[in-house]
C-alpha positions in Angstrom: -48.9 -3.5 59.4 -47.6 -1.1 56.6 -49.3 -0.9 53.6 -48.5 0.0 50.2 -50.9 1.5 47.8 -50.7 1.5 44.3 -52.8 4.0 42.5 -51.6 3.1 38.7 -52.9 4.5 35.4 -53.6 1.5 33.7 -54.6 1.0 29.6 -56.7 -1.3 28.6 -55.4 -4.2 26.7 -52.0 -3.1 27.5 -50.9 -6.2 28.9 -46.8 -5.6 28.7 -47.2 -1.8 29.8 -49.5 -2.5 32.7 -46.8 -5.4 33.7 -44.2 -2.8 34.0 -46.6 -0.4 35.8 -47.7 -3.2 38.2 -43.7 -4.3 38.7 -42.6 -0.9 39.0 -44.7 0.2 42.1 -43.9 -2.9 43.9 -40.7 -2.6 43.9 -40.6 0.8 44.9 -42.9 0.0 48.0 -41.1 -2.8 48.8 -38.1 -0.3 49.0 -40.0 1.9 50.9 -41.0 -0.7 53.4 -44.3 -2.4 52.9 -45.5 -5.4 54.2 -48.6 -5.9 52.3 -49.1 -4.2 48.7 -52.6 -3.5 47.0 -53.4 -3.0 43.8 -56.8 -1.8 41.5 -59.1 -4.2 40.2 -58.6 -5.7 37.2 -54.9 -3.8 37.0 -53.2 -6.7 34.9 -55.3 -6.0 31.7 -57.3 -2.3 32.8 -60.9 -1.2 33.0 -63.1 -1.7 31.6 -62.1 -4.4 29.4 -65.8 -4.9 27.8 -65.3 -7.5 24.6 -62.0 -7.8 24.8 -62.9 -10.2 27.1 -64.7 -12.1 24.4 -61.4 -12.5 22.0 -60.4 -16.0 22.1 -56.9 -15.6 23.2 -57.2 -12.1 25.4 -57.9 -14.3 29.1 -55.0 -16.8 28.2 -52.6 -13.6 27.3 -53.9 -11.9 30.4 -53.0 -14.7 32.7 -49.9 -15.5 31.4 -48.9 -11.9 32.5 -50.2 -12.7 35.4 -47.8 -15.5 35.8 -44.9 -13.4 34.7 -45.7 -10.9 37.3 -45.9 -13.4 40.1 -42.6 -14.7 39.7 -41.1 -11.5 40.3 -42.8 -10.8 43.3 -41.1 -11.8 46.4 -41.9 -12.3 50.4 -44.3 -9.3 50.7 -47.2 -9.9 49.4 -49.3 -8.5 46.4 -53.2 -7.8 46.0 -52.9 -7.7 42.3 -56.4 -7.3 40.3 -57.2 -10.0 37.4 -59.0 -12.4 35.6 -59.2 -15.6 36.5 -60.6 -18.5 34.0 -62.9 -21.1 35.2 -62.5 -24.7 35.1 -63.5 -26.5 31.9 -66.3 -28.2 33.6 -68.0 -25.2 35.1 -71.4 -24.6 34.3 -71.1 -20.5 33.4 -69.5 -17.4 32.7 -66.0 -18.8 31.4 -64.3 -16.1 33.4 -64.1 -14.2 37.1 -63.2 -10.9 37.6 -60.5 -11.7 40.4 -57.5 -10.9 42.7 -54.4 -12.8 43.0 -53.2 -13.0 46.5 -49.2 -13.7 44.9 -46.5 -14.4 47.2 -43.0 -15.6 46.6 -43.0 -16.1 43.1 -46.4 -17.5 42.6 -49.9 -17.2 43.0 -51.1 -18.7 45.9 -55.0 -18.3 45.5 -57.3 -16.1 43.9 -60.4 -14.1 45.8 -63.3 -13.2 43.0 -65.6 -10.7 42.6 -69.1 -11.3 44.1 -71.5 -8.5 43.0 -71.8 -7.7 39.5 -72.9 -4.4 38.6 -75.0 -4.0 35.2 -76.2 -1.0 35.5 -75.3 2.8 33.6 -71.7 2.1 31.9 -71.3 -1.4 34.2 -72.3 -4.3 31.9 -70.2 -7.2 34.2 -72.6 -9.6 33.9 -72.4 -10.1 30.1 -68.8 -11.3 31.0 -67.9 -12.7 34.6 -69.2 -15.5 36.6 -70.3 -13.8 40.7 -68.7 -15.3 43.3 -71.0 -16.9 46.4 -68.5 -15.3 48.9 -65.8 -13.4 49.4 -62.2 -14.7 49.8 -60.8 -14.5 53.2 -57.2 -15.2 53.7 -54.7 -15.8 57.0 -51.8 -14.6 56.7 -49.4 -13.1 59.5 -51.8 -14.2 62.0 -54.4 -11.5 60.3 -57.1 -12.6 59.3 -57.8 -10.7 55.5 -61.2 -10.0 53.8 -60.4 -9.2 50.2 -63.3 -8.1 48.2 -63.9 -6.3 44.7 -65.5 -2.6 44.4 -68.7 -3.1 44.1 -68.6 -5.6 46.9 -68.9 -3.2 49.4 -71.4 -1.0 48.2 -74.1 -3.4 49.9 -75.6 -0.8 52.1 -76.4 1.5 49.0 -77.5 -1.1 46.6 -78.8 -3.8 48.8 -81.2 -1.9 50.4 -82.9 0.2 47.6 -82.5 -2.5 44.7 -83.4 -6.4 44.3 -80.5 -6.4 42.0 -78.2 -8.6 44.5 -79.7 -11.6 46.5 -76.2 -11.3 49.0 -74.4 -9.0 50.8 -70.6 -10.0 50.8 -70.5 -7.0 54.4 -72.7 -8.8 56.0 -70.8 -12.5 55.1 -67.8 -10.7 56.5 -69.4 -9.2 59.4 -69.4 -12.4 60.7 -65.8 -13.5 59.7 -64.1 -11.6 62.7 -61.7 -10.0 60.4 -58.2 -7.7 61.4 -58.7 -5.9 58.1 -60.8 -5.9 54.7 -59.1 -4.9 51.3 -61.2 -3.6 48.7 -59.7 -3.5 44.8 -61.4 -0.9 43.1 -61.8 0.1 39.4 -64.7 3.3 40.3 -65.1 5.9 37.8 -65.8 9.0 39.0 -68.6 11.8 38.9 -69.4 15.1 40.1 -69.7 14.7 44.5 -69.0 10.3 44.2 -66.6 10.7 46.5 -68.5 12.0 49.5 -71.2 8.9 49.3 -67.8 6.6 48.3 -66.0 7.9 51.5 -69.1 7.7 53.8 -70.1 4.1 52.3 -66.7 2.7 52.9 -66.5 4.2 56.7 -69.8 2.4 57.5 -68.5 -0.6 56.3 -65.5 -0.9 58.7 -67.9 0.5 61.4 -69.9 -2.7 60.3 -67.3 -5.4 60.7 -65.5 -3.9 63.2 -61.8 -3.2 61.4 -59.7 -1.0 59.1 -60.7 -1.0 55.4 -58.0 -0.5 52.7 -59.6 0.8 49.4 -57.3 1.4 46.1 -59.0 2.8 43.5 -57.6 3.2 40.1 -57.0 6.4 38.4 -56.7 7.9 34.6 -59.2 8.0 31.9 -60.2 5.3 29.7 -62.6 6.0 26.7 -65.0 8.1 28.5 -64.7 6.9 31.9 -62.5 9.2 34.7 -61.6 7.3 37.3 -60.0 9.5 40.3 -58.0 7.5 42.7 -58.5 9.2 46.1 -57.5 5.8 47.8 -58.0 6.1 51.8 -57.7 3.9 54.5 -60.4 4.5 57.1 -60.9 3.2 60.9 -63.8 2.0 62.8 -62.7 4.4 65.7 -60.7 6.9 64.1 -62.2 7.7 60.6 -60.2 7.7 57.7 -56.4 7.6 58.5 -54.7 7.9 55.6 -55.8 9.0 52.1 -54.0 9.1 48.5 -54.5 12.2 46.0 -57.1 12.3 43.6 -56.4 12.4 39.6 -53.4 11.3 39.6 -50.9 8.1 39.8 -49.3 8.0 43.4 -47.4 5.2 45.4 -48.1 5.7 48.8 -47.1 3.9 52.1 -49.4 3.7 55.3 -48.7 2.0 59.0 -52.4 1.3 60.0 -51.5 1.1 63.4 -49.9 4.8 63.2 -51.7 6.8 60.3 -53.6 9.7 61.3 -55.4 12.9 59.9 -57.2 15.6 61.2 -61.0 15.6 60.5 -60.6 18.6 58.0 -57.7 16.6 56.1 -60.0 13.3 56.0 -62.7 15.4 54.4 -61.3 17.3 52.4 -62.0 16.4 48.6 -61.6 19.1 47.0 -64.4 21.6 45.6 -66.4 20.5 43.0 -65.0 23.0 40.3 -61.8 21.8 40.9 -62.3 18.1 40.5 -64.5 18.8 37.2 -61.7 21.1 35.9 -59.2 18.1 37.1 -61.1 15.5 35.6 -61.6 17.0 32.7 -57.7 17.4 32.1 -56.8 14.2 32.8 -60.0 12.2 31.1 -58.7 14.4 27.8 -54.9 13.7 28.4 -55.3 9.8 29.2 -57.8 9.5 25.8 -55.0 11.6 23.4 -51.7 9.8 25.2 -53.0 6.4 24.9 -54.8 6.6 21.4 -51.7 7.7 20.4 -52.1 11.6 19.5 -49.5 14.2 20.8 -51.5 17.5 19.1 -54.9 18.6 19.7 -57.2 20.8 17.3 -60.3 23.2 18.4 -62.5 25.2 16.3 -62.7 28.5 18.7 -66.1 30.3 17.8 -65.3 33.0 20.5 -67.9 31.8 22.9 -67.7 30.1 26.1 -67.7 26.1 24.9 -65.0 26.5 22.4 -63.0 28.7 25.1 -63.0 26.1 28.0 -62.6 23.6 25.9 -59.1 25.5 25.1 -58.4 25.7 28.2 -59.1 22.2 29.1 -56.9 21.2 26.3 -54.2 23.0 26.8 -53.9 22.1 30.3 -53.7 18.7 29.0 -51.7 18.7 26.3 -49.5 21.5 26.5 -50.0 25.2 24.8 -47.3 24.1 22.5 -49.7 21.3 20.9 -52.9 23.3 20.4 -54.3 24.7 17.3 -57.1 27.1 17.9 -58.8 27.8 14.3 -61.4 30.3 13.7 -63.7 30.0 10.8 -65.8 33.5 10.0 -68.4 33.9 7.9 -70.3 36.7 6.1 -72.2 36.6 9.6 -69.6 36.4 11.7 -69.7 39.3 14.3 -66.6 41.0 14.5 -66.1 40.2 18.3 -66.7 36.8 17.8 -62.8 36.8 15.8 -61.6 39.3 18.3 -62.3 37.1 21.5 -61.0 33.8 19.6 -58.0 35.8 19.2 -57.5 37.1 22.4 -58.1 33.2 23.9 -54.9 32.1 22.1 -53.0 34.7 22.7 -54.1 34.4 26.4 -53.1 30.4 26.1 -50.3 31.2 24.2 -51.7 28.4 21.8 -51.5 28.8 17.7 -54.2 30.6 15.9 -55.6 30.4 12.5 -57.9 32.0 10.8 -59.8 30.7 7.8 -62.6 32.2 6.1 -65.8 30.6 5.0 -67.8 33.3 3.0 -66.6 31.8 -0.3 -66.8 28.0 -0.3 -70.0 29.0 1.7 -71.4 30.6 -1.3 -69.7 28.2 -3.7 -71.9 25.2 -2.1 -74.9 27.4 -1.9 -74.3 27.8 -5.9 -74.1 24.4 -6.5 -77.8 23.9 -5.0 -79.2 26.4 -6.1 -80.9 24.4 -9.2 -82.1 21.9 -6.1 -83.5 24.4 -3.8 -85.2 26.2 -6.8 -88.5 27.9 -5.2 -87.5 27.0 -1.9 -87.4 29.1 0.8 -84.0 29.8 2.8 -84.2 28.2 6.2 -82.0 26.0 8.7 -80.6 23.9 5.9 -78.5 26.9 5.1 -77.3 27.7 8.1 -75.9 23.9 8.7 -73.6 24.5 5.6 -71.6 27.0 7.3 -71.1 24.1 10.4 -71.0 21.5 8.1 -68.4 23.2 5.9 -66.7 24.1 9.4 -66.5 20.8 10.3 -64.8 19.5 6.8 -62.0 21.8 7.4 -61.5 21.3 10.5 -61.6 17.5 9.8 -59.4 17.8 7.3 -56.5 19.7 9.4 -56.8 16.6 11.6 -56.5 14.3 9.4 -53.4 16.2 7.8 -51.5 17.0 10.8 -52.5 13.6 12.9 -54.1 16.0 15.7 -57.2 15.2 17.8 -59.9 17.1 16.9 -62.0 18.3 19.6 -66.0 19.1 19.8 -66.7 21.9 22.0 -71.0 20.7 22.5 -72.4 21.0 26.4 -74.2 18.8 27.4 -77.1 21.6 27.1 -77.1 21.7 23.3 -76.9 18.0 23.0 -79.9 16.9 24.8 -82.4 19.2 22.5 -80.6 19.1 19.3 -78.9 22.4 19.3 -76.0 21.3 17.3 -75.0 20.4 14.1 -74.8 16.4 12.8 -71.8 16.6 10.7 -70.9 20.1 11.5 -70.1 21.2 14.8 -70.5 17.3 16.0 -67.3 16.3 14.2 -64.5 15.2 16.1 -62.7 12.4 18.1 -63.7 13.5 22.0 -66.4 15.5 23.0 -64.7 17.1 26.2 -67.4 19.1 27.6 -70.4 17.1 26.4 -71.8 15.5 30.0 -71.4 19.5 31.4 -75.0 21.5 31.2 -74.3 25.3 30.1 -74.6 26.6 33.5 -71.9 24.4 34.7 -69.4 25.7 32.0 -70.0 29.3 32.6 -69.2 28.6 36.2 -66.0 26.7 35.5 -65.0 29.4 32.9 -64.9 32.0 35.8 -62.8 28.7 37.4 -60.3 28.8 34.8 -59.9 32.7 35.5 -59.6 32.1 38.9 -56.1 33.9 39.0 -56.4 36.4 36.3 -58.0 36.1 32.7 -57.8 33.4 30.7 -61.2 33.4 28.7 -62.0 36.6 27.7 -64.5 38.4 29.8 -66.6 39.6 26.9 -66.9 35.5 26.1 -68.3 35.0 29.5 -70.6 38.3 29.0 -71.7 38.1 25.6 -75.2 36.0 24.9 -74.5 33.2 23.7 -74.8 32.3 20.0 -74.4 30.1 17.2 -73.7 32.7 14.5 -75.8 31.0 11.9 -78.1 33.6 10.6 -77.8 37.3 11.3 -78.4 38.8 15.0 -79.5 35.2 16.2 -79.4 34.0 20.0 -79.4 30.9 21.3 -82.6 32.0 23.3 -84.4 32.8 19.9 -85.2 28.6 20.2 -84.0 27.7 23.6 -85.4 28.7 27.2 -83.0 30.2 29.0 -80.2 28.3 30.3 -81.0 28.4 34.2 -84.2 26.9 32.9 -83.6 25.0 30.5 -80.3 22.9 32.7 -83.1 22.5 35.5 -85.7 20.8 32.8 -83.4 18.4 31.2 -81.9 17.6 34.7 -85.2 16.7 35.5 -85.5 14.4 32.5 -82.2 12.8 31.8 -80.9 12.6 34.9 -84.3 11.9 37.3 -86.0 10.4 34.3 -89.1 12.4 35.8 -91.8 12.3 33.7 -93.9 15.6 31.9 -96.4 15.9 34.3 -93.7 15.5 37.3 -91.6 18.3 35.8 -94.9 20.5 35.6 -95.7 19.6 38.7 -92.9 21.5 40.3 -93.9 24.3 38.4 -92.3 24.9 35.4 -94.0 25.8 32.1 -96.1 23.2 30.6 -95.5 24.2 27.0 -91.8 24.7 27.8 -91.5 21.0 29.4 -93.2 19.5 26.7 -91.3 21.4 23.8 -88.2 20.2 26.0 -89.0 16.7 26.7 -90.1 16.4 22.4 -86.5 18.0 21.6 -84.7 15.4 23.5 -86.6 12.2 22.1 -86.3 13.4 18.8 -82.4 13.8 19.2 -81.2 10.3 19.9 -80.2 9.8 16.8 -77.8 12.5 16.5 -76.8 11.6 20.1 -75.7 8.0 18.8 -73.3 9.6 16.0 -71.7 12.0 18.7 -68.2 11.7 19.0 -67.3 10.1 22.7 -67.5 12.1 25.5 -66.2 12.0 29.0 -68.3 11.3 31.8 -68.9 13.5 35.1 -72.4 13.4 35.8 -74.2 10.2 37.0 -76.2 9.9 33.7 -74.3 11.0 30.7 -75.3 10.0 27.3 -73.8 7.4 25.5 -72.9 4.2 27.1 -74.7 5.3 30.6 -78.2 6.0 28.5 -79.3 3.4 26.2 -82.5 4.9 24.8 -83.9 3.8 20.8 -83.9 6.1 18.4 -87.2 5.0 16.8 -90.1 4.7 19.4 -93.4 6.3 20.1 -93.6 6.3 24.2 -94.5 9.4 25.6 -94.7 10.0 29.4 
């Protein structure tokens, strides 16, 4: 049996533009071939659709695309993801998440999603009705198990979670199937697809037959989702696999597909699917909000410098503004290495002082802050006033502005609300400072890109004279390793100190982050590689008094 892949870039909501995606591939693998064609989940109206699905007309559009589709789709078969409605007398969610087995112009039946994940950014339940089983299907004398993502991830979830009373593998296993098909909408984070790839092997070890997986790929709103469709083997291991981070149409005979072990495992290293993801996350959220130009205020340190480089990967050197904004504090190197980044990038460079409208504003208060002493308030005018400018070049030349904050800085606090915080996309925001010092020296894999002084220098927010981001912050090393800890394990205080770190340091830590939510909730979006990122993944109140 050949099979045909489709690993579209899907938009949410774009019902007309997915159609032609959708129509496009299966023509072309029908050209090439196939006999069976599979398709993401939920590729008619893109995921995650989240309360679109609540508008009163957005199923009946989506199905009626649906319907269009089918009728141009011939003898070979499509897997095509979907919604489905339920009947008016069901008792329920009004709505499935569902694939249409369509042949020959129409649909002949629908297989729905069982498990419903509602956990970090997965909130399915709010929306979809589970199915009891999944949909198995004869055709060709095969016989088909067609099941939904998270379907399959039984022996990960099952086992360490009460979260699902079924296990659609283990319906299956008892199915005597040729072949599964799995229609998957997984975003992706730092190593997924080593547990994805090992997951999905044990599952056709499990029932005993080859197990088609097509992911999508392409970013929407913070989610990354990487492709890196495979086939895999009871006996021979994965036999076939798609690339990752980008769209690809892809034909595969199962009874002939073969790699070599290395090929099969190979996934790339982990600097290079960040940097990868990181390009496209930023190039899917400017393309399909409609912005062709993207805008960075370039400090001359290492966040603002990736962040260039990440941007004009993805958009083009052509469509980046770097701006630089000194002040009376402004070291002289920090202008020299902000300069040598665009010319490096071969990106356009401004330069716009601040010393006067800093002094201007400072002025103005200065009845207010009559017998007050100088402190952090102003040192957030400089950021603040940063971020007006830089605001207001966005708004004036329709470019995305772009927040250079690590994920570091965010956690504590160490940024400015209304300053540096402005912008449409936070592109580094789910990266800890280690992580973007080690894809800097990435990015200058093959000669320099980012200064070397930028990766040298300490790091600094040039806010008052001689200061260093040390002067209130561990350092880094320790610092990422703590709020790993936290965030991420969601260890408590005395855990952390238990594996030996600093009591007072934990607990100045652990007090930075839960007094920071509330900046965190008016942070522009950011894109998600880690397992836990903040925003939709992390749900914490701003206003509570737990301590643990």
């Amino acid at each position: 049996m050949k099979i045909g892949l489709a690993q579209i870039n899907t938009t949410v909501g774009d019902l007309s533009g997915n159609k032609t995606l959708i129509l496009d591939a299966y023509h072309n693998l029908v050209e090439q071939g196939a006999d069976l064609i599979v398709f993401p989940e939920l590729a008619v109206c893109g995921y995650p659709p989240r309360d679109l699905l609540l508008k009163s007309r957005f199923a009946d559009d989506a199905q009626k695309t649906l319907e269009s589709i089918a009728k141009e789709i011939s003898e070979v078969p499509a897997l095509i993801g979907c919604l489905e409605t339920a009947s008016s007398d069901h008792i329920g969610r009004p709505l499935y998440n569902a694939v249409a087995w369509c042949e020959s112009g129409t649909i002949q039946t629908y297989g729905r999603k069982c498990l419903l994940p509602n956990y970090d950014v997965f909130d399915e339940e709010r929306y979809f009705e589970p199915a009891n089983k999944p949909l198995v299907y004869q055709w060709n004398k095969q016989r088909i198990g067609i099941t939904i993502c998270e379907d399959i991830w039984t022996d990960a979830q099952v086992q360490t979670s009460k979260r699902y009373c079924n296990d659609p593998v283990e319906i299956l296993s008892k199915e005597n199937l040729d072949l599964l098909v799995n229609l998957s909408a997984s975003p992706w984070h730092i190593q997924k697809e080593h547990s994805r790839q090992n997951l999905i092997e044990q599952v056709s070890h499990r029932l005993k037959c080859p197990v088609v997986y097509c992911n999508s790929v392409g970013g929407n709103d913070e989610l990354i989702f990487d492709g890196d469709s495979f086939i895999t083997h009871p006996s021979k291991g994965i036999i076939a696999k798609m690339p990752k981070f980008e769209p690809a149409l892809s034909l595969f005979d199962i009874e002939t597909s073969t790699l070599t072990t290395t090929e099969s495992k190979n996934s790339g290293s982990p600097l290079k699917n960040t940097y990868d993801a990181l390009v496209l996350g930023l190039r899917d959220y400017a393309q399909k909000s409609n912005f062709t130009k993207g805008i960075i205020g370039l400090s001359g340190g290492i966040d603002s410098a990736v962040v260039a480089a990440i941007a004009t990967e993805a958009f083009g050197a052509d469509n980046i503004i770097g701006v630089a904004m000194p002040s009376a504090i402004s070291s002289d190197h920090s202008i020299s290495d902000a300069q040598a980044l665009a010319d490096n990038l071969k990106i356009e460079f401004q330069k716009i002082p601040i010393k006067e409208p800093v002094d201007s504003i400072e002025t103005h208060l200065a009845p207010s802050f009559k017998g007050l002493e100088r402190d952090v308030t102003e040192e957030n005018i400089q950021a603040r006033l940063r971020g007006v400018l830089l605001m207001a070049l966005s708004n004036k030349l329709n470019a995305l502005l772009l927040t250079t904050g690590n994920k570091s800085e965010i956690a504590v606090g160490y940024c400015t609300l209304y300053g540096d915080m402005c912008g449409g996309l936070a592109v580094i925001s789910d990266l800890p400072k280690m992580q973007v010092y080690a894809l800097a020296k990435y990015i200058n894999r093959n000669g320099v890109i980012i200064p070397q002084n930028t990766i040298d220098k300490a790091p600094s927010a040039e806010l008052s004279p001689d200061q260093k981001d040390e002067d209130s912050l561990p350092p880094y090393p320790m610092l990422d390793s703590i709020l790993h800890h936290y965030v991420e394990e969601g260890l408590s205080r005395a855990e952390i100190i238990d594996q030996g770190f600093d009591p007072e340091i934990v607990n100045f830590i652990v007090k930075k982050v839960d007094q920071n939510e509330y900046k965190r909730k008016q942070a522009a979006p950011g894109l998600k590689i880690s397992p836990l990122a903040f925003g939709i993944g992390r749900r914490m109140p701003i206003v509570q008094k737990y301590i643990n």
